[in-house]
N, C-alpha and C positions, 0 to 999 in steps of 0.2 A: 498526563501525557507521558508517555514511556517511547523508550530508544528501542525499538527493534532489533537486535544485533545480527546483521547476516551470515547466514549458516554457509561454510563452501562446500561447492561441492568439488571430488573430487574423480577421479579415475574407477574410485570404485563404488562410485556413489554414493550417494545420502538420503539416508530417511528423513527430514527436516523435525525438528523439535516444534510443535507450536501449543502457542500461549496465547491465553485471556486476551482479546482483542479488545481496545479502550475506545473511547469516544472520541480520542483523539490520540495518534502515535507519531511517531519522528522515522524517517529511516535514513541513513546518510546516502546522499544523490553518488552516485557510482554508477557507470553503464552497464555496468554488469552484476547489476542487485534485482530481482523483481521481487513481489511480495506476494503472496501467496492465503488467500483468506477460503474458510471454510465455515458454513454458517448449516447448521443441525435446526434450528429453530422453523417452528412451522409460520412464518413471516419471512418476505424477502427483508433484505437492507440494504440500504445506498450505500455505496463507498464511495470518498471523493477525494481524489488528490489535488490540492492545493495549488494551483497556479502561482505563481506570486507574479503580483505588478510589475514589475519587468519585463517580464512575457507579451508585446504586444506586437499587431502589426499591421502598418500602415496607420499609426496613431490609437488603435484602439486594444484594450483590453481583450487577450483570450482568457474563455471563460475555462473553469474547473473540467476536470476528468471525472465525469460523472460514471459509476457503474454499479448496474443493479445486480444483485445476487441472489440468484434462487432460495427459498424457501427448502427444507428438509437436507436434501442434498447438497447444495448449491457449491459453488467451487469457483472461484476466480486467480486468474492469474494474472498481475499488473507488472508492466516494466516495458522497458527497463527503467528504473528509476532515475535520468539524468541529470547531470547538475543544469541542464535546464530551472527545474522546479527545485531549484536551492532558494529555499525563503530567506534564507540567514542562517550563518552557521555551518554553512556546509550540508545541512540536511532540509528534507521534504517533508510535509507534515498530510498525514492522511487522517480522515474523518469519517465516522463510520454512525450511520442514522439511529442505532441500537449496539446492543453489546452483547443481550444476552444471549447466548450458543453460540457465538461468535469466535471462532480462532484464528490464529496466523501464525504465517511465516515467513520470514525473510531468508533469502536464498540469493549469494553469489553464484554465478556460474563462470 
């Protein structure tokens, strides 16, 4: 599990740095973080961000932020990342079905 660190952006913009995307990563819940995945691989892959148990309503459990990523191309862009989905620690944990060709990036705006 690795800590994603969010890139700012700023006035005169950002190219994002991304990195080896894990099977499972952390990002800190900030309203103004999203994350940014790019998958080269000839397979889609699930991304899922982590709900945690405290998220529910009217008694019951919401379920995970499920979302699929195209195959060769594909490109997603998640967020905002809020302290909604703070599992503990102040940060959100996202899970990712595969890894290989898998990139990201964390992005304050």
């Amino acid at each position: 599990m690795a800590l994603l660190a969010a890139q700012q952006i700023n006035i005169n913009g950002l190219q994002p740095t991304f990195v080896a995307a894990s099977a499972s990563d952390t990002v800190a819940c900030d309203d103004r973080v999203i994350v940014i995945y790019l998958n080269t691989d000839a397979a889609t892959r699930t991304i899922t961000l982590v709900t945690p148990p405290k998220l529910n309503q009217f008694g019951q459990d919401l379920g995970n932020v499920v979302v699929t990523i195209a195959a060769l191309t594909g490109r997603e862009v998640i967020g905002p990342i809020t302290n909604d989905f703070d599992g503990g620690g102040g940060v959100a944990t996202i899970t990712l079905s595969a890894t290989a060709n898998v990139t990201v990036a964390a992005v304050r705006i």
